[in-house]
C-alpha positions in Angstrom: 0.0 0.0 0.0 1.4 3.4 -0.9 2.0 6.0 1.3 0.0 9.3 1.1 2.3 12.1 0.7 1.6 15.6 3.0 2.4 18.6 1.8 2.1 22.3 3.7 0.0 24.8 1.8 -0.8 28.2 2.6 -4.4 29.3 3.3 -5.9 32.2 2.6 -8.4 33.3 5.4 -11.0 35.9 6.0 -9.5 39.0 7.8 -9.0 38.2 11.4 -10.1 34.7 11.3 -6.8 33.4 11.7 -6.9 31.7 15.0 -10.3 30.6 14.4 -9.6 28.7 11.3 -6.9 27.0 13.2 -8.8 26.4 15.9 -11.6 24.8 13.7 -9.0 22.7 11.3 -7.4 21.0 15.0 -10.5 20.3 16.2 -10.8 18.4 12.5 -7.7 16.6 13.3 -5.9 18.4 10.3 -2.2 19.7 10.8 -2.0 23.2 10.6 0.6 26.0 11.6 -0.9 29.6 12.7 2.7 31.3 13.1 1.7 33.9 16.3 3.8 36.4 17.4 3.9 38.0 21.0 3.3 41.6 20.3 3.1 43.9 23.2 0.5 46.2 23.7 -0.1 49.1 25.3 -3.2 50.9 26.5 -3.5 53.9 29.2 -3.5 51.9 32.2 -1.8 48.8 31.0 0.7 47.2 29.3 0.3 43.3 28.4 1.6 40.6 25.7 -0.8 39.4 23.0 -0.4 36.9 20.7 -1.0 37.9 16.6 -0.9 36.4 14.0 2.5 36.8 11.7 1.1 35.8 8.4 -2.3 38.5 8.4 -4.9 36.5 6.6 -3.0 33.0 6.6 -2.9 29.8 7.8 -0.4 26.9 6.9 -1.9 22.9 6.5 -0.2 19.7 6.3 -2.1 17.5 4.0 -2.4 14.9 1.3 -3.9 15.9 -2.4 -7.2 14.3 -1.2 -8.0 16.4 1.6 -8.2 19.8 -0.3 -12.0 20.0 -0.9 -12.4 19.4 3.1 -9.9 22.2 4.0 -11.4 24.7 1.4 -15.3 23.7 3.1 -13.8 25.4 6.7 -15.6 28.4 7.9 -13.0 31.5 7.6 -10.9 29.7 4.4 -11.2 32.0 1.6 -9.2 29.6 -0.7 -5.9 28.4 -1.0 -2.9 30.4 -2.2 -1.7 30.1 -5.6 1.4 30.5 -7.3 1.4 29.8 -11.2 -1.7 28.1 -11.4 -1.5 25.7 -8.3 -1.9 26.0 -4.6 1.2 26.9 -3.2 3.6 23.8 -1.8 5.5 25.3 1.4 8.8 23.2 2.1 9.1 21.9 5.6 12.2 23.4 6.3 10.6 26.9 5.8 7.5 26.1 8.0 10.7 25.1 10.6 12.3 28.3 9.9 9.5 30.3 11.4 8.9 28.6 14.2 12.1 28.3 15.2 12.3 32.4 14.5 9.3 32.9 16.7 10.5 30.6 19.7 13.5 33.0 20.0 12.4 36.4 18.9 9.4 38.5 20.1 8.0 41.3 18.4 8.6 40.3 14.8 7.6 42.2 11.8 7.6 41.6 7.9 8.9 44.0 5.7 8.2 43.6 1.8 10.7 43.2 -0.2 11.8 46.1 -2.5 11.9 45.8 -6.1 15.5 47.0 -7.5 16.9 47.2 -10.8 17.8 44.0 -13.0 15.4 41.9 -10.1 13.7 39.0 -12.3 10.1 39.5 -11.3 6.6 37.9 -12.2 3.9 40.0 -12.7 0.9 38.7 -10.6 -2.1 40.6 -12.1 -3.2 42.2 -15.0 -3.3 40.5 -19.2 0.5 39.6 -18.2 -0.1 37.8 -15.5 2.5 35.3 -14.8 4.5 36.4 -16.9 8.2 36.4 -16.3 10.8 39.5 -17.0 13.8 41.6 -15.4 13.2 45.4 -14.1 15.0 47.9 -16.1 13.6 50.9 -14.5 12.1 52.1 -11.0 10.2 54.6 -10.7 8.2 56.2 -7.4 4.6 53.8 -8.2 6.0 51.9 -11.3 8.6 49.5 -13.0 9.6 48.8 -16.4 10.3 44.8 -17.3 11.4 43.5 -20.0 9.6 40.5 -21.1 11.6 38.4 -23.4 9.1 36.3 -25.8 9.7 34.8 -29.3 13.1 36.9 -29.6 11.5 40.5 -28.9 11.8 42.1 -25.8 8.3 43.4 -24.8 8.4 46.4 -22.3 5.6 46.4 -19.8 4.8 49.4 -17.1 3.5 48.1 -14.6 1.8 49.1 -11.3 5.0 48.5 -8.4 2.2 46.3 -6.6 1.8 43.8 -9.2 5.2 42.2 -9.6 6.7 40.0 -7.2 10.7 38.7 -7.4 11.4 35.5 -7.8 13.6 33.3 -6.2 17.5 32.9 -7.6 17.2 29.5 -8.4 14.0 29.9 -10.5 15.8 33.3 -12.4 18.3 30.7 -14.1 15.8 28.7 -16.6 14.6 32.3 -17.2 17.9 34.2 -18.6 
């Protein structure tokens, strides 16, 4: 009998449902991963340590191929997230990575990335969408990219918000 394989996936939730959705996928006996970070807050009178989520709006799940459909029926999941067409496969070591981050550091934050010159990106929205290219300018709201496709060099203005970089590794099949 083969084994079934588990994979993590990202969940996209409604806002502020995070802990809920966990809450409601444990209960289901389904592995899941709510990265929370202890945020101190401060009122008037008080001061005390909360626990937020570190992902807004997302929840990590362990599970096989078969068990999507079940995930996706959850109050609070909007859907999984999708890069290129597919839910998104998170590798263990990077669900490790965070909470091994959060068991030594408090008061974490995420910081966005910048887009810089000669960056290979992908655009995520608009009639390009998924569509590969490099950054040749920068501008204040906007970036140029240079899509390369059938031997021409397209160049696309784009919105800063709807390109993301892509990883090293990928940017080599791409030059």
């Amino acid at each position: 009998m083969q084994q079934e394989v588990h994979a993590w996936y990202a969940l996209y939730t409604r806002s502020r449902a995070e802990k809920k959705v966990a809450e409601t996928l444990t209960r289901k006996q389904v592995e899941c991963y709510c990265p929370l970070n202890q945020v101190e807050k401060r009122w008037s009178d008080r001061r005390k340590i909360v626990e937020e989520p570190l992902f807004s709006s997302y929840v990590f799940v362990r599970i096989p191929e078969r068990m999507k459909s079940l995930v996706r029926e959850v109050e609070g999941v909007v859907n999984f997230v999708y890069w290129l067409g597919k839910p998104a496969v998170i590798q263990s070591q990077e669900i490790e990575l965070i909470k091994s981050f959060l068991r030594d550091h408090k008061n974490v934050t995420l910081e966005k990335v910048p887009i810089r010159q000669n960056d290979m990106v992908e655009i995520t929205a608009g009639p390009l969408m998924h569509h590969r290219g490099r950054i040749i300018e920068v501008s204040r709201n906007k970036v140029k990219a240079v899509l390369h496709s059938l031997g021409y060099a397209m160049i696309a203005t784009l919105a800063a918000n709807e390109v993301v970089t892509v990883d090293e590794a990928l940017e080599q099949t791409y030059i």
